[in-house]
C-alpha positions as CSV (number, residue, x, y, z in Angstrom):
1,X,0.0,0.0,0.0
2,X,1.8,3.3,-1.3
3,X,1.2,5.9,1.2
4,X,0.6,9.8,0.0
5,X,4.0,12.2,0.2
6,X,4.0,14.5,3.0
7,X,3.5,18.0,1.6
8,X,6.3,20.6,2.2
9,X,5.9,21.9,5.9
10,X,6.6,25.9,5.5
11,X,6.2,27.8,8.4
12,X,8.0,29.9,10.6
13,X,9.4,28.1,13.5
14,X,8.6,30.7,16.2
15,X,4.9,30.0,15.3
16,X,2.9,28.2,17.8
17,X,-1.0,27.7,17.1
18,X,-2.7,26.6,20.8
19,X,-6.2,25.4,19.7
20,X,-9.4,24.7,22.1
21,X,-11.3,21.6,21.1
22,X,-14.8,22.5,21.2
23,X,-14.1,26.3,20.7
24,X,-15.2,28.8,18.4
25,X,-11.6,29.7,17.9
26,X,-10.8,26.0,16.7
27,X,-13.1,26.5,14.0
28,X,-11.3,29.6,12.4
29,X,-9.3,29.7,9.1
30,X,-5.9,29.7,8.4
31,X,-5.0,33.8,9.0
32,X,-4.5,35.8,5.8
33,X,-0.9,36.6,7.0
34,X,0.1,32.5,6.8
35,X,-1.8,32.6,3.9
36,X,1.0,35.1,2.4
37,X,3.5,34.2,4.5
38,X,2.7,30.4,2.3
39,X,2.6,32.9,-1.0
40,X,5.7,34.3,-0.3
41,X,8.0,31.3,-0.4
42,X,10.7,30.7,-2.2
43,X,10.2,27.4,-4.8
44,X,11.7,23.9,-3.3
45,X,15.4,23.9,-3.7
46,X,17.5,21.7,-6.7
47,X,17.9,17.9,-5.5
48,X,20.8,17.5,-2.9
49,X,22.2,14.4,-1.4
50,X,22.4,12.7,2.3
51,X,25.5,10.5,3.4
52,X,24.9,8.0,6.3
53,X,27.0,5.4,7.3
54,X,24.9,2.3,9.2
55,X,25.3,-1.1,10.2
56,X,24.9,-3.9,7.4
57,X,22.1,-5.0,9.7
58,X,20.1,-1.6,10.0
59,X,20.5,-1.6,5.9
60,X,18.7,-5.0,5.5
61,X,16.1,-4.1,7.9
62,X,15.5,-0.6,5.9
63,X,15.7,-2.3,2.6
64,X,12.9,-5.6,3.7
65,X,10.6,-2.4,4.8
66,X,11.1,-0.8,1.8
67,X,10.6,-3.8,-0.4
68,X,7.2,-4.3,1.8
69,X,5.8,-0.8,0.4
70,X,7.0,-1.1,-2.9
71,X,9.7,1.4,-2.7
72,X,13.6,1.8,-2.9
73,X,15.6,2.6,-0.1
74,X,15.8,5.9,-0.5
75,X,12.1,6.8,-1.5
76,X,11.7,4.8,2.1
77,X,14.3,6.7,3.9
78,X,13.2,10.6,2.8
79,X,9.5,9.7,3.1
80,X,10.2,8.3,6.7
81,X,12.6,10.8,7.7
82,X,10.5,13.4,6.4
83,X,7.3,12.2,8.2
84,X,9.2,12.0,11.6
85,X,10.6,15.5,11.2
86,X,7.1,17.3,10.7
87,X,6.0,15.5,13.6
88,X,8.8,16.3,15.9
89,X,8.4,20.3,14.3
90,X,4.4,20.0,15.2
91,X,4.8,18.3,18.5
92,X,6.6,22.0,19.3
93,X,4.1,24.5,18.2
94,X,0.7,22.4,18.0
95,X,-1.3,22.4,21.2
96,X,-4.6,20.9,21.5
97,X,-6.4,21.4,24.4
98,X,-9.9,21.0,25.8
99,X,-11.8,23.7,26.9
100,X,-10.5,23.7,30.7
101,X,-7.1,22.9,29.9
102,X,-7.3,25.7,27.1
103,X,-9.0,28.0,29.6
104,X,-6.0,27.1,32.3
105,X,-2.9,27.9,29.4
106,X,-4.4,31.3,28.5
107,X,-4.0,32.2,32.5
108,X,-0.6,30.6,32.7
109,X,0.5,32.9,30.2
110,X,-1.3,35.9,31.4
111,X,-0.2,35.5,34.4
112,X,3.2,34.2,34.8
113,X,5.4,34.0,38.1
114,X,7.4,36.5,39.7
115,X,10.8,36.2,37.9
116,X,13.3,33.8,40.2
117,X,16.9,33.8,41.2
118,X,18.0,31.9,38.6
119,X,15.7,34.4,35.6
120,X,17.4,37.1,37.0
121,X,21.3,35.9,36.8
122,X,20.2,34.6,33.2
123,X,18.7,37.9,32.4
124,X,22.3,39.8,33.5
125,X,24.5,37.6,31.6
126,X,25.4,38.8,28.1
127,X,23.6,36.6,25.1
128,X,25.8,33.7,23.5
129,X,26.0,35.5,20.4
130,X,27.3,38.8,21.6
131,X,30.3,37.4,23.4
């Protein structure tokens, strides 16, 4: 069974969407700036290439999977990689939350803690990149 390819992910990574199930504001479409934000991208890049150095054994297991599906090895190996690295980017900025849970966020966030010691003697110290 082939499976469909996973479309390009394009987003910025600061972007974090926290969604209500059940809410109103779940229900809203995608904003008019992602929209052009999606516009605004550049066209995918030429074709480049991946070295990897594995064990004979880890080959043979990626090549019986990939003879499973129907695929070569390395339509196996981008499609999987590729899958596992939008999760891992969506696990970071897609929160879904019911109603309570969503209700308890928003106050987290509105009302965060007084800053500790440790905040404070980060805050003093000059960023990485300036030093």
């Amino acid at each position: 069974m082939a499976s469909e390819p996973i479309p390009a992910l394009r987003v910025c990574m600061d972007t974090v969407h926290t969604l209500c199930e059940g809410c109103a504001m779940a229900k809203a479409p995608a904003s008019s700036s992602e929209t052009a934000l999606a516009e605004r991208l550049p066209p995918t890049e030429a074709k480049g290439s991946v070295n990897l150095r594995i064990e004979a054994d880890t080959r043979r297991l990626i090549d019986d999977a990939a003879a499973l599906l129907g695929k070569t090895r390395t339509e196996f190996m981008v499609e999987t990689a590729r899958r596992q690295a939008i999760d891992v980017l969506l696990d970071r900025r897609l929160f879904r939350l019911d109603p309570d849970g969503y209700d308890a966020f928003m106050h987290a966030l509105d009302n965060p803690p007084a800053p500790g010691p440790k905040l404070r003697a980060l805050m003093r110290r000059a960023p990485a990149w300036r030093t």
